[in-house]
C-alpha positions in Angstrom: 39.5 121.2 58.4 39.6 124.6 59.0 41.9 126.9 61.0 41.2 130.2 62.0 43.5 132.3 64.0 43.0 135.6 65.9 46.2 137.1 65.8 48.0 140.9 65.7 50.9 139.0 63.0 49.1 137.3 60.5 52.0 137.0 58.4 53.7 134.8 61.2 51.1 132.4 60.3 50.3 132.8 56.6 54.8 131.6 56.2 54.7 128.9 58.3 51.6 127.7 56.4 53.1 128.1 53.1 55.5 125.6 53.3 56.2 122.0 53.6 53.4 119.5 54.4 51.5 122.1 55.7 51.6 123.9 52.3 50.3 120.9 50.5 47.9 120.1 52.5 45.8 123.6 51.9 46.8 123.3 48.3 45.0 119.9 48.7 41.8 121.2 50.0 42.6 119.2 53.2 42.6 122.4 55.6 42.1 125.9 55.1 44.1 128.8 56.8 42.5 132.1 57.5 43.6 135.2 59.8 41.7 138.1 61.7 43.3 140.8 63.0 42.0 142.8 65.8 43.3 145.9 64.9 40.8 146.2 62.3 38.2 146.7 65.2 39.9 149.8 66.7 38.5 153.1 66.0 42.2 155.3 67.1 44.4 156.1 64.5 47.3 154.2 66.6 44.9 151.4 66.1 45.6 150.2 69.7 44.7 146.6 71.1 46.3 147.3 74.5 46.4 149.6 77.7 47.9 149.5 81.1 46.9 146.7 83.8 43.9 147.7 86.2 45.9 147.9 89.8 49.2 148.9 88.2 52.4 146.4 87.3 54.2 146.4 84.4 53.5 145.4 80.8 50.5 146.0 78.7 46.9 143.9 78.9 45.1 143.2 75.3 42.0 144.9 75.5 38.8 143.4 75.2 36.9 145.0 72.2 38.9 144.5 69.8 39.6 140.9 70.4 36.2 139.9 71.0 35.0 141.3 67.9 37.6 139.5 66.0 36.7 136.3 67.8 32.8 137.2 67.1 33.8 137.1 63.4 35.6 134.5 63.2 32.8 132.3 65.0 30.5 133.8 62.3 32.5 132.3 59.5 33.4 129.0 61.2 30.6 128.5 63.4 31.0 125.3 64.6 34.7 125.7 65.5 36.2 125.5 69.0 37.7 128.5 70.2 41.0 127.9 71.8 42.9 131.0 73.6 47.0 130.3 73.6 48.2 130.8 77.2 50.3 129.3 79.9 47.3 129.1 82.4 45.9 126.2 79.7 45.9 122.5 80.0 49.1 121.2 78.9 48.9 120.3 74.9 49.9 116.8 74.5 48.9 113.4 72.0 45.9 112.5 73.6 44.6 116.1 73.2 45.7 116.1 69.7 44.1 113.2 68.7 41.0 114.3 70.3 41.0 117.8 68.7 41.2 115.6 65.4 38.4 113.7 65.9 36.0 115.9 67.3 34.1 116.9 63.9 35.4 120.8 64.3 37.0 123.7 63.0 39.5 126.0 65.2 39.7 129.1 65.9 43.4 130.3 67.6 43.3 133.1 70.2 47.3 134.3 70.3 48.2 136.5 73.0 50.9 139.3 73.4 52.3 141.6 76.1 51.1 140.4 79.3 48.4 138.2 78.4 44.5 138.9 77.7 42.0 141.1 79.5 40.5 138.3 82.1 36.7 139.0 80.3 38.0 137.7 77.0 37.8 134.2 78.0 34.0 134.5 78.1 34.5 134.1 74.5 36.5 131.5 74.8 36.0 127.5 74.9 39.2 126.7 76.7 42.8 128.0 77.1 45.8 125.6 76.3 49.4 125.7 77.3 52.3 124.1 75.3 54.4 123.9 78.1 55.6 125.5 81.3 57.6 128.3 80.0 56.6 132.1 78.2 57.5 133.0 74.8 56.5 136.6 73.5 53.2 135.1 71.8 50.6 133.1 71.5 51.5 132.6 66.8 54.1 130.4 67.4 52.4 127.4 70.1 49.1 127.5 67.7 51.2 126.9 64.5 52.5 123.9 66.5 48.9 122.8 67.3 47.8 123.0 64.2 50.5 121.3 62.9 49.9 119.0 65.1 46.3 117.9 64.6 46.4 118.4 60.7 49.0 115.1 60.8 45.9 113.1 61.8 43.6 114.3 58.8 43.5 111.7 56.1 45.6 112.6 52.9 47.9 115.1 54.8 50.9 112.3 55.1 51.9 109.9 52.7 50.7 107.1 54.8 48.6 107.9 58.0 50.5 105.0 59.8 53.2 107.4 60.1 51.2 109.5 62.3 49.7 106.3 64.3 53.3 105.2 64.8 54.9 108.1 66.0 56.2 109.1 69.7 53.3 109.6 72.1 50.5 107.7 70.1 50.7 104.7 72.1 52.0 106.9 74.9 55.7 105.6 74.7 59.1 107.2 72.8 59.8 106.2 69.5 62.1 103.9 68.5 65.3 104.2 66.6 65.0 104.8 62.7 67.5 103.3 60.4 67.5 103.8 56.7 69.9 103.0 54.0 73.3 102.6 53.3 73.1 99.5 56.0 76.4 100.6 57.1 78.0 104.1 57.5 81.2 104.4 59.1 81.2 101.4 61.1 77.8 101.9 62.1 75.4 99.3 61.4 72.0 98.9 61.3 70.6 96.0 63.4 70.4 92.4 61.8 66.6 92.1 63.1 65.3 95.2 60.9 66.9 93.7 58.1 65.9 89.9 57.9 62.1 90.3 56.6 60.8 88.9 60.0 57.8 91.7 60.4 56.7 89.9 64.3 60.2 90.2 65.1 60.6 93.6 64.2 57.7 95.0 65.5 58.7 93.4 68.9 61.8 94.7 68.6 60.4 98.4 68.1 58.3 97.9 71.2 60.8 96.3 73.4 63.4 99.6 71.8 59.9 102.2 72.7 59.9 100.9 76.7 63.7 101.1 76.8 63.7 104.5 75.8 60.7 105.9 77.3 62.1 104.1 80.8 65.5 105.9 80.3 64.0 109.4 79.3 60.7 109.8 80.2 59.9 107.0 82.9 56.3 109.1 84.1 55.1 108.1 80.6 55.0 104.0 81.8 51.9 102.6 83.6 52.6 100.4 86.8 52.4 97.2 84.8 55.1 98.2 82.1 57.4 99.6 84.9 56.8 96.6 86.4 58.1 94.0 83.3 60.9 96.2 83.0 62.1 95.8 86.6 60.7 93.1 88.6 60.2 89.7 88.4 59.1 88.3 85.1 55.7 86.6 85.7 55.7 82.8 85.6 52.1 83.2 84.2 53.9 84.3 80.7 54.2 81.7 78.3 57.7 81.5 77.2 57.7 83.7 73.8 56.4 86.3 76.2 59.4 85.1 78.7 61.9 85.4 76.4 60.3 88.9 75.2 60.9 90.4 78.3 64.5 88.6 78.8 65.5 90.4 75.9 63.8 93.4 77.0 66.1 93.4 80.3 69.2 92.9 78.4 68.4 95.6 76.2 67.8 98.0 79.1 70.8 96.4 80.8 73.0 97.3 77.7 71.3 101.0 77.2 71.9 101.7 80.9 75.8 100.8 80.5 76.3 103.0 77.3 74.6 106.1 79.4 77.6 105.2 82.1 80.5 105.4 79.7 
């Protein structure tokens, strides 16, 4: 996959690239990195990409010519890439979008922003804005190294094991659970007896049953009606027992996780 990005610091990108996962995966051949900067489209010897806001206020606007004729180029060499401009007016990034950004067959090319945002006319060159998260930083480099990040974890090769990316928070819409790993016990802390017997069904209820608990405690918008409702209404009598007893041990868990919060 390739990854394109429009951007005034290309060095900002080119370092977070070149380490990590990220760095093998381009040394791989699993995605390529490339930058454009729209300063080489100026024709002042400031090379300027900004001006003054139409209608006064205060900051600068990133002018239109040089930043859609580095978006023009970069569509020449990745033509069937989608163009994505990094602004706060976007849709909010999250997993789904991720995993459909890494399945839909294309390229990317970044749009980063400065100053006070983009001349409004850009976005004609533009496929959609995205946002990742309600708050301003001072650009635009930063959010699309997270995307990309993001979406390269789903392209076969770049993790050891792509289970790690279809387990992880947010895949099946839920927290993660806890992670233990060895010594089994450090300083009076011990990991749980269930993780350690073999049993794989009962450990991969206890994950889920551990997901619920802390997506119900942090993030409780994440749960659908149904899984709100197991966690804190009556347990259906429909349920055959295994599924009874899953959700008994469910409540005690959130019972237990609810008193610790307390203390």
């Amino acid at each position: 996959m390739k990854f394109c990005f429009i951007t005034l610091f290309p060095e900002q990108i080119m370092q977070a690239a070149d380490h990590s996962i990220l760095q093998r995966a381009r040394k791989a051949g699993l995605i390529e990195v490339s930058c454009i900067n729209p300063r080489e489209f100026t024709h002042d010897k400031h090379r300027t990409v900004d001006d003054t806001p139409f209608g006064g206020g205060a900051g600068m606007v990133l002018k239109p010519e040089p930043m859609v004729a580095a978006i023009r180029l970069a569509k020449e060499q990745l033509p069937n890439a989608r163009v994505i401009a990094m602004c706060p007016g976007g849709r909010t990034l999250k997993q789904s979008i991720v995993e459909e950004y890494a399945n839909c067959g294309q390229d990317f090319i970044f749009v980063c922003g400065h100053y006070e945002g983009f001349d409004e006319r850009i976005f004609n060159w533009v496929d959609e804005k995205l946002s990742i998260g309600d708050y301003v930083l001072t650009g635009g480099e930063m959010p699309a190294i997270i995307v990309m990040d993001a979406i390269s974890r789903f392209i076969p090769g770049v993790l050891g094991k792509f289970a790690s990316a279809q387990e992880d928070s947010f895949t099946n819409g839920l927290l993660e659970y806890p992670q233990y790993t060895k010594p089994a016990e450090f300083e009076g802390l011990v990991v749980p007896e269930v993780l350690r017997n073999g049993d794989h069904a009962k450990i991969a209820d206890w994950r889920y049953q551990k997901s619920l608990v802390e997506t119900y405690l942090k993030r409780p918008e994440l749960l659908n009606e149904e899984q709100l409702a197991l966690l804190t209404g009556p347990i259906p009598r429909k349920l055959n027992k295994t599924k009874q007893r899953f959700y008994k041990e469910l409540r005690e868990m959130l019972a237990e996780a609810q008193e610790q919060t307390q203390e």
